[in-house]
C-alpha positions as CSV (number, residue, x, y, z in Angstrom):
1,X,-7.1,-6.5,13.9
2,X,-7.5,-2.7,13.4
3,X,-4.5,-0.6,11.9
4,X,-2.4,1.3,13.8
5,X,-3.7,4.8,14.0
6,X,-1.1,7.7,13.8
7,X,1.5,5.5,13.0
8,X,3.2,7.7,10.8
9,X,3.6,10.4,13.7
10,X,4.6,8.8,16.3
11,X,8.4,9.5,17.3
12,X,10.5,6.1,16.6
13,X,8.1,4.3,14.7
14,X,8.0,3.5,11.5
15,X,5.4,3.4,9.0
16,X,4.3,0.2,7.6
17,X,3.7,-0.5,4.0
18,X,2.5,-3.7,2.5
19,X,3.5,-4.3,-0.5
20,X,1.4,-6.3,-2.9
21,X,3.5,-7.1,-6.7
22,X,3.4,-10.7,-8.4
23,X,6.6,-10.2,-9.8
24,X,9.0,-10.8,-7.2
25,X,12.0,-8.6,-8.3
26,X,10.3,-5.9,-8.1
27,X,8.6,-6.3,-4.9
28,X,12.0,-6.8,-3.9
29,X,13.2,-3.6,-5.2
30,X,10.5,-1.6,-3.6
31,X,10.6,-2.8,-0.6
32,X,14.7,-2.0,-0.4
33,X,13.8,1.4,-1.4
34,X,11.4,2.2,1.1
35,X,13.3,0.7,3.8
36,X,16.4,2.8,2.9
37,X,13.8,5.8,3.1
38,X,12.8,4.8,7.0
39,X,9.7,2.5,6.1
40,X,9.0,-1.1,7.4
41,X,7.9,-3.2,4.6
42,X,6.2,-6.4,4.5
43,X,5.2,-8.4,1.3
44,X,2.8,-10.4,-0.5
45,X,2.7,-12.1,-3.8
46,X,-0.7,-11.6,-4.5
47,X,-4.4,-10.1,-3.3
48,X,-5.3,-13.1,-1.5
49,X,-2.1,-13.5,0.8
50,X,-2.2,-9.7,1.5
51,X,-5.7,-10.4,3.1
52,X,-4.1,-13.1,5.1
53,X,-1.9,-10.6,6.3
54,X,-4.1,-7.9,7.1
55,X,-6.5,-9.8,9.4
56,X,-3.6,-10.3,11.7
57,X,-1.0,-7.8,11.1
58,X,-1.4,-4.0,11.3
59,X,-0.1,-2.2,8.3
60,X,-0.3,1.9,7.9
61,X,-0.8,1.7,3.7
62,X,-1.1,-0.7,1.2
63,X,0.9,-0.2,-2.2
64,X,-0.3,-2.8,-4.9
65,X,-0.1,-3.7,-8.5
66,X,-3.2,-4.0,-10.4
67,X,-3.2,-6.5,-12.9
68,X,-2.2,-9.7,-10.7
69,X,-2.5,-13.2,-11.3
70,X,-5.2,-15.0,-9.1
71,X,-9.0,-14.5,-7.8
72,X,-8.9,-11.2,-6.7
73,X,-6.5,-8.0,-8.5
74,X,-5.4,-5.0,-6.8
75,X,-8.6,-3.4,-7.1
76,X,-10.5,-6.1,-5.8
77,X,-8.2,-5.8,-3.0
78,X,-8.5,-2.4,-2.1
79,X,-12.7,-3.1,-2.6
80,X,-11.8,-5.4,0.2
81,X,-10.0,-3.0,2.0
82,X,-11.8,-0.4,2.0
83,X,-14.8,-2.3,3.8
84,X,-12.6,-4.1,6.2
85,X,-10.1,-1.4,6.8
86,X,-11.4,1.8,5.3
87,X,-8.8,3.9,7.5
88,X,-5.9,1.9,6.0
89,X,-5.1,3.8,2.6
90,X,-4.3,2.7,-0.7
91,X,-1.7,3.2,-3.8
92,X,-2.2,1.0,-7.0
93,X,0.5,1.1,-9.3
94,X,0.1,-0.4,-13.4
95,X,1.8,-0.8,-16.6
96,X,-1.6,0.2,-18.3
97,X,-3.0,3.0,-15.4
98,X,-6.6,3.3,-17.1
99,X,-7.5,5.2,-13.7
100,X,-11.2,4.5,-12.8
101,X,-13.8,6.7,-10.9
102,X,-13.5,4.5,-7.8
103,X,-9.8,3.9,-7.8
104,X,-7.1,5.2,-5.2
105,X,-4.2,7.2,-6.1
106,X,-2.5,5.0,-9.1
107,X,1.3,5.5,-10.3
108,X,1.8,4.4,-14.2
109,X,5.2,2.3,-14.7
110,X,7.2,2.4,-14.9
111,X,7.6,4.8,-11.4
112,X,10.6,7.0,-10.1
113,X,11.2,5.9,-6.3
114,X,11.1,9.2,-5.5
115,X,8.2,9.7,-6.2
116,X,6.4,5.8,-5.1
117,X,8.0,7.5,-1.9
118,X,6.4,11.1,-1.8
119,X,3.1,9.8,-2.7
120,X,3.1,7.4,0.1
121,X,4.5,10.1,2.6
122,X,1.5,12.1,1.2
123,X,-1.2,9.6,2.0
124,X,0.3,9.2,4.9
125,X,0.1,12.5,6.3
126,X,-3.5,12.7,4.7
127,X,-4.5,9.7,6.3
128,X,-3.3,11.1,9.7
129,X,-5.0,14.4,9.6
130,X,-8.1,12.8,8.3
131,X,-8.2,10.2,11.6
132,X,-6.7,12.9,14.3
133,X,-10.2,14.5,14.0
């Protein structure tokens, strides 16, 4: 299933992220935080569920961890994403950001909300204006 295009702009809906963090208290954390900031969240414990949900759910941007337990980390999943979804966009987030060529925008931790929530809101609007044309 293709993403939602323009999601972000369109009066009453809200974006969705999917978050992708191993360590449950966090994910929980982040996604409380971005819905208080008008986001819809869903969540995944890993790479390999969040490909589960993304062939059947449409998400706007995917915020991951890097270093995850399991076959594939957060790069590997946005490698995936980007050839299955390359409209959807990334943000990795890491204890150790050792940021790579290839890699999306990557917050160290640990991250201020306010700013896990401006640099979404950022790709966002990038993402938009990149697909409106």
């Amino acid at each position: 299933m293709a993403a939602r295009r323009g999601a972000a702009s369109r009066e009453g809906v809200c974006p969705v992220v999917l978050i992708v963090e191993d360590d449950e208290l966090i994910r929980i954390e982040v996604a409380e935080r971005l819905e208080r900031s008008g986001f819809s969240v869903m969540q995944a414990p890993g790479a390999e569920e969040a490909i589960r949900l993304l062939t059947t759910t449409s998400v706007d941007l995917v915020f991951s961890d890097v270093d995850m337990p399991g076959r594939l980390d957060g790069r590997g999943l946005v490698n995936w994403l980007r050839r299955e979804h390359p409209r959807i966009p990334a943000l990795l987030a890491s204890g150790s950001p050792q940021r790579r060529d290839d890699d999306p925008p990557l917050l160290a931790k640990p991250y201020r909300a306010s700013e896990l929530i401006s640099t979404i809101r950022e790709l966002l609007a990038h993402a938009e204006r990149q697909h409106a044309t």
